[in-house]
C-alpha positions as CSV (number, residue, x, y, z in Angstrom):
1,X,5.8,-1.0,7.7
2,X,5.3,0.3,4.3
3,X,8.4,2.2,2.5
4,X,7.5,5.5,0.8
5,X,8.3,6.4,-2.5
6,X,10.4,8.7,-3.6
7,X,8.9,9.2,-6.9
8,X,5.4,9.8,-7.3
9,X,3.8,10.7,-10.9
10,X,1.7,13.3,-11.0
11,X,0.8,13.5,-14.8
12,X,1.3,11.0,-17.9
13,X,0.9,11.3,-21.7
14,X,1.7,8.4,-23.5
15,X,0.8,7.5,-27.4
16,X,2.3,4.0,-28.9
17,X,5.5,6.4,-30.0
18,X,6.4,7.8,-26.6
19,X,5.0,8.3,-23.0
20,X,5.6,11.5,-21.2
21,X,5.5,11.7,-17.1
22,X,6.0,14.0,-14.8
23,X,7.2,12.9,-11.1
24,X,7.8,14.8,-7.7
25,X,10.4,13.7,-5.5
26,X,8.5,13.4,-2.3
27,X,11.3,14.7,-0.1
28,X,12.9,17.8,-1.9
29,X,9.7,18.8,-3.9
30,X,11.5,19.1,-6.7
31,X,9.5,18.2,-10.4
32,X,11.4,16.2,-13.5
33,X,9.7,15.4,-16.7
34,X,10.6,11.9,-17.5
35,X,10.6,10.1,-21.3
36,X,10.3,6.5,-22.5
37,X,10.3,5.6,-26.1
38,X,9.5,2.0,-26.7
39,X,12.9,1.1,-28.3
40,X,14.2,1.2,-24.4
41,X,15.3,4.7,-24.7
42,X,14.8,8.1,-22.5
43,X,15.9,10.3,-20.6
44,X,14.6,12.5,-17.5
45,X,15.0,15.8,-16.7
46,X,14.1,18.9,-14.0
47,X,11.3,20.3,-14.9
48,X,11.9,24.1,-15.5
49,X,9.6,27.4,-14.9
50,X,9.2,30.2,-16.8
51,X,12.6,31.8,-14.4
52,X,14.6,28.9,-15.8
53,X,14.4,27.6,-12.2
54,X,13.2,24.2,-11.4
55,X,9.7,24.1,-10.2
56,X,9.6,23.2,-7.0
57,X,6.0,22.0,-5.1
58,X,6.1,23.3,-1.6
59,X,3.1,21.7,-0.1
60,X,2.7,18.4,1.1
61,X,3.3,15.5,-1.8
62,X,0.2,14.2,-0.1
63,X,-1.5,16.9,-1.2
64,X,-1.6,15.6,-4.4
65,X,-3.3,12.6,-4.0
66,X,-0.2,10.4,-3.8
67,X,0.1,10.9,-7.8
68,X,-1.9,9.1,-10.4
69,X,-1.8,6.0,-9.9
70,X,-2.9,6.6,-6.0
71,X,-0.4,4.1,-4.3
């Protein structure tokens, strides 16, 4: 039986200075932008709304087509 992932990206930016994700946590909903530089540093962090609230996806991570990378 497969294990889910937590994690699943939903949206990436990357140049050969930085790449840029954003990933859903498949069991609260909940959005974090994530940052990789290539010196090995980065950081991640909740992705916030306009409200200053986290944003939060209520429908089914499915939904989404498992993320980008479709796995």
């Amino acid at each position: 039986m497969a294990k889910e992932k937590r994690f699943v990206a939903v949206w990436e930016e990357s140049t050969m200075l930085r790449g840029i994700r954003v990933l859903v946590d498949t069991q609260t909903g909940v959005h974090y932008l994530s940052l990789e530089l290539p010196s090995g540093g980065g950081g991640v962090t909740p992705l916030l709304g306009p409200d200053g609230k986290p944003v939060i996806t209520l429908e089914d991570v499915e939904a989404l087509g498992k993320g980008i990378y479709g796995n």
